[in-house]
C-alpha positions in Angstrom: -140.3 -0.2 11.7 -136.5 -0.2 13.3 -138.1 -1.7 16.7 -139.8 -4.3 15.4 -136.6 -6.3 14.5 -135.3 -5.5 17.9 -137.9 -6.9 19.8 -138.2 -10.0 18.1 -134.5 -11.0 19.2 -135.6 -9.7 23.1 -138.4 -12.2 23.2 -136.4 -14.8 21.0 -133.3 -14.0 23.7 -136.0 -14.3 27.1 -137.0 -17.4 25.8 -134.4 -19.1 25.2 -132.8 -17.7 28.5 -136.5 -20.0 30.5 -134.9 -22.3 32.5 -135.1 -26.3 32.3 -138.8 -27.7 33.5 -137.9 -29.8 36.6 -138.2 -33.8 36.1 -140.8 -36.1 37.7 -137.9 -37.6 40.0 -137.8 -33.7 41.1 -141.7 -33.5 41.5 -142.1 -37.0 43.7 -139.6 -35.3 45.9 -141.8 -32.6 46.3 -145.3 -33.7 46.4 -147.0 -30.0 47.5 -145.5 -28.3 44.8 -146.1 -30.7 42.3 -149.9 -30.6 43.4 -149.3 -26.6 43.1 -148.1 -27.3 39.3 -150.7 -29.4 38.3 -153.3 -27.1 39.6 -151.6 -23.7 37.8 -151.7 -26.4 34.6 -155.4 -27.2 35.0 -155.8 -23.2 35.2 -154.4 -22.5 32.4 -151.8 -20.5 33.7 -148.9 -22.5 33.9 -147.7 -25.1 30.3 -145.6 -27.0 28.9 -142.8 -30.2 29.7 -143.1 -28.8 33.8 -146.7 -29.9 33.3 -146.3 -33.3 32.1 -143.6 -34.0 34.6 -145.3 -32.9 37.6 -148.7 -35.0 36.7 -146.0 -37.8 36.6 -144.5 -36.9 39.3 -147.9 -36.7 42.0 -148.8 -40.3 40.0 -145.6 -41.9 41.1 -145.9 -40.3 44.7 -149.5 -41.6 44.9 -148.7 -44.9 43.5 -145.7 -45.1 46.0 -148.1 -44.1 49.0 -150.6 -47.1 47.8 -147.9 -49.4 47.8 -146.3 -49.0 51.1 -150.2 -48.9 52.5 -150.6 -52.4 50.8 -147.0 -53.7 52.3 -148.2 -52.5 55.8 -151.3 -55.1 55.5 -148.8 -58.1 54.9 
C-alpha cells in the first residue's frame, strides 16, 4: 500500500511537467504538421488544447490560401 501514494505524485509530477500545446499562429506556420495533428486527433491518439489549435490553425491556412487565389483573379 506504501507505493500507491508514490505513484500518484509520479503521474501528478509527469503531468504537470507536459509541455505547453502549440498555438494556431504556430500551426498556420506549419501547415504539414498541423495536418499531422489533426489526423493523430481524428485517431484518437493524440487530445486536448494542441487539437483545437491545429484544426484552427489548417482553417486559417486554408482560408488564407482561398483568399490570395481570389486576389489573383482581380
Amino acid at each position: 500500500m506504501t507505493r500507491l501514494p508514490l505513484l500518484l505524485i509520479t503521474i501528478a509530477g509527469l503531468a504537470a511537467c507536459s509541455p505547453e500545446p502549440r498555438s494556431s499562429e504556430y500551426f498556420v506556420a506549419h501547415p504539414d504538421e498541423a495536418k499531422r495533428v489533426v489526423a493523430d486527433c481524428t485517431a484518437g491518439s493524440h487530445r486536448g488544447q494542441e487539437c483545437v489549435n491545429a484544426t484552427a490553425g489548417v482553417a486559417a491556412a486554408e482560408s488564407a490560401e482561398r483568399m490570395k487565389l481570389y486576389k489573383k483573379n482581380f
